[in-house]
N, C-alpha and C positions, 0 to 999 in steps of 0.2 A: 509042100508043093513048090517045084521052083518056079521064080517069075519070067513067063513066056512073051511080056508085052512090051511095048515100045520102050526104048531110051531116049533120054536126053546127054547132049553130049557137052558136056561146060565148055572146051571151044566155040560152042555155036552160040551161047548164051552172051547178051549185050552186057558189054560192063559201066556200070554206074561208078564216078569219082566219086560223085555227091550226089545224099538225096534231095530233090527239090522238096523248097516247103509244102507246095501242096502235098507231096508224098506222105513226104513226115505229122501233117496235119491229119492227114486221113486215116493213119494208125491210129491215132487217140482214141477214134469212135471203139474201135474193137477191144483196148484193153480198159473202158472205161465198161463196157458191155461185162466181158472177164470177172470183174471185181466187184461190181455191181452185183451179181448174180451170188458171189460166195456165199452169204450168208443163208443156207438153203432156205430153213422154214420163216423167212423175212421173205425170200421170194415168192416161196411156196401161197405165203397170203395176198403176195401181189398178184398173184395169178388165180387164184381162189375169191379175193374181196376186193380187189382192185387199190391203188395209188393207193396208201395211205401215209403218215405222217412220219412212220419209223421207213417208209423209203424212200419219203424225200431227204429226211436227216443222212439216212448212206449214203443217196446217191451225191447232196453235198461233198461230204467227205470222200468218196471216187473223187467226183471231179476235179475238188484242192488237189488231194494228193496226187493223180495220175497227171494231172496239168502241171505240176510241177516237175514230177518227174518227166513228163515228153519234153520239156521246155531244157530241162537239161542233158535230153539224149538219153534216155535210162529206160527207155522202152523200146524193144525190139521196133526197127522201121522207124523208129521217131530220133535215130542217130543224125547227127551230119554228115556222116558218111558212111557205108554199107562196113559191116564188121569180119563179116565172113566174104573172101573173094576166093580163096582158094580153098575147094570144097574135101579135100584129101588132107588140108593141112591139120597138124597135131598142133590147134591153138586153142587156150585155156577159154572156157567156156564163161563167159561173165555173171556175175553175182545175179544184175538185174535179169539177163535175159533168162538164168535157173529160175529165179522165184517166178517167173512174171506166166512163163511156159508149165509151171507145177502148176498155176491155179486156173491156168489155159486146161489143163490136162482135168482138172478138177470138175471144172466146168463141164467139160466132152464128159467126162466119165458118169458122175456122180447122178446128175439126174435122169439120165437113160437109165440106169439101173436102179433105180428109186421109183420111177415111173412104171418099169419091168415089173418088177415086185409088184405093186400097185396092183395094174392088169394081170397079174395071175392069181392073186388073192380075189381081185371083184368075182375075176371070170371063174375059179373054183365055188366062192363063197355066196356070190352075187353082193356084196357087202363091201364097203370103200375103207380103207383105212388112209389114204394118203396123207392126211394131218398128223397121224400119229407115227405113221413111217418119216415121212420129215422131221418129226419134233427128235423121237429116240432112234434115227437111224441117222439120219445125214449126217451131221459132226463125225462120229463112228469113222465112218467112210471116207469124209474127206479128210480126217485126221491119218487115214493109212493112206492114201495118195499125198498129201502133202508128205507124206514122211519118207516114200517110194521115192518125192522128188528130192529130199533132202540127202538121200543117200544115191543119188545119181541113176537112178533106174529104169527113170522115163525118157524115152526119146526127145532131143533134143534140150535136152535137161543134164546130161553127164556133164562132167569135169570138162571133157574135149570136146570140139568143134569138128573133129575128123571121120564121125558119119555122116555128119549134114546132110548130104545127098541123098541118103536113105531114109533116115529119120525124117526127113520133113516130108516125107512120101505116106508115114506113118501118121503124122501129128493131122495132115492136111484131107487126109481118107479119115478119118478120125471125125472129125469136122464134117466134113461131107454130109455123111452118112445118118449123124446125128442130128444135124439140125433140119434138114430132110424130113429125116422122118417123125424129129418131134413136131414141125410142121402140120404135117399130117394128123398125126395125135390130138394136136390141137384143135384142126377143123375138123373132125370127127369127134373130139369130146362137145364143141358146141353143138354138133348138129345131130348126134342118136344119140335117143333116150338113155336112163340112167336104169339099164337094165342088165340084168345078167347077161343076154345073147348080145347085146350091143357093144358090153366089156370083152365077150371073147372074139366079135368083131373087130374089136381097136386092137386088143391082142395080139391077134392074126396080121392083118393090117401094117403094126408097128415093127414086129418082128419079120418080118417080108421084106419091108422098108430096108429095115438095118441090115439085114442077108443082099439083098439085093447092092445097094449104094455099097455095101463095105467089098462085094464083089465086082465091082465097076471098079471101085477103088484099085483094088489089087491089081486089076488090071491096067490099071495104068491109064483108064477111061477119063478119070474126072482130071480136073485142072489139080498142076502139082504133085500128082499123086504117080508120076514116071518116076523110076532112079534115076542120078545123075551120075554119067559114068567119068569118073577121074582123067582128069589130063592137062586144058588149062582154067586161066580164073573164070569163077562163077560171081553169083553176086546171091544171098539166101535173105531174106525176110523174116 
């Protein structure tokens, strides 16, 4: 289906020399979020049993390591100065912003479809397996998406910088969509009972969400999520 919705036009888009440090500061929250979350079923019990001792020892090590790396510009937005300005240009895609964008991608992906699973086995089964789909599924999964990113196959993940415009329309509908509707997930697993009709309620509910949001997306409705149409510089995140 071809895309029928607004453009954005990189002429019209303001250009940054340099990011300010607040800028720069304010990315850290998100990739320290990113990496923080990798480790699925370390999450999985954070959210299941709350803080415990194995995540404050990660979230340590997040923060060393991604504080280092913002401090030396090695995280997307946490540059001195914007990387991508010409959104058409065939420029080599950086090390840090492939790996950092795979586990960005790992994030979007992995647990919405780990929680999918979840909700159709409760709501078939009435029976929960989410511990044990985290324990022997997630690695699995995240090991074939990091490996998708290792061979360049996720948006804004390739060798080149010469879709930008596109891909970040992908990466950022992506996002939308998921955190949206894990959202929701969320204050509906707090709040109806641990019953079969309540699972195929979250069910319903979840995959509505993500039909819905990934449909706004495409349309070019939520922030970000327009093409940018080629011509002069842009400035990309």
């Amino acid at each position: 289906m071809q895309y029928s919705g607004k453009l954005e036009y990189a002429q019209q888009r303001k250009i940054r020399e340099r990011n300010t440090a607040l800028y720069r500061l304010a990315h850290w929250p998100i990739w320290i979020w990113v990496f923080f979350l990798a480790p699925g079923p370390l999450t999985f019990s954070l959210f299941a049993h709350g803080f415990g001792r194995g995540n404050l020892t990660w979230l340590i090590a997040v923060l060393v390591g991604t504080g280092i790396a913002a401090v030396r510009g090695r995280l997307p937005g946490s540059e001195p100065r914007p990387y991508i300005l010409r959104f058409d240009e065939d420029k080599p895609n950086p090390l840090y912003r492939r790996v950092c964008y795979t586990f960005a991608w790992n994030t979007v992906l992995s647990f919405v479809l780990l929680n999918l699973i979840g909700l159709l086995i409760a709501a078939a089964t009435g029976t929960w397996y989410m511990k044990q789909i985290y324990t022997y599924v997630y690695f699995p999964l995240c090991g074939t998406i990091l490996f998708l990113g290792l061979i360049g196959v996720l948006p804004r993940v390739r060798p080149s910088t010469k879709g930008e415009g596109t891909e970040r329309r992908y990466f950022y509908g992506s996002v939308w969509a998921v955190t949206i509707s894990q959202a929701l997930l969320l204050a509906f697993w707090k709040t109806l009972p641990p019953t079969r009709t309540a699972s195929l309620t979250k069910l319903i509910i979840f995959a509505a969400s993500l039909l819905l949001m990934g449909l706004a997306a495409y349309r070019g409705a939520l922030p970000r999520t327009r093409p940018i149409v080629p011509g002069e510089l842009m400035v990309a995140d």
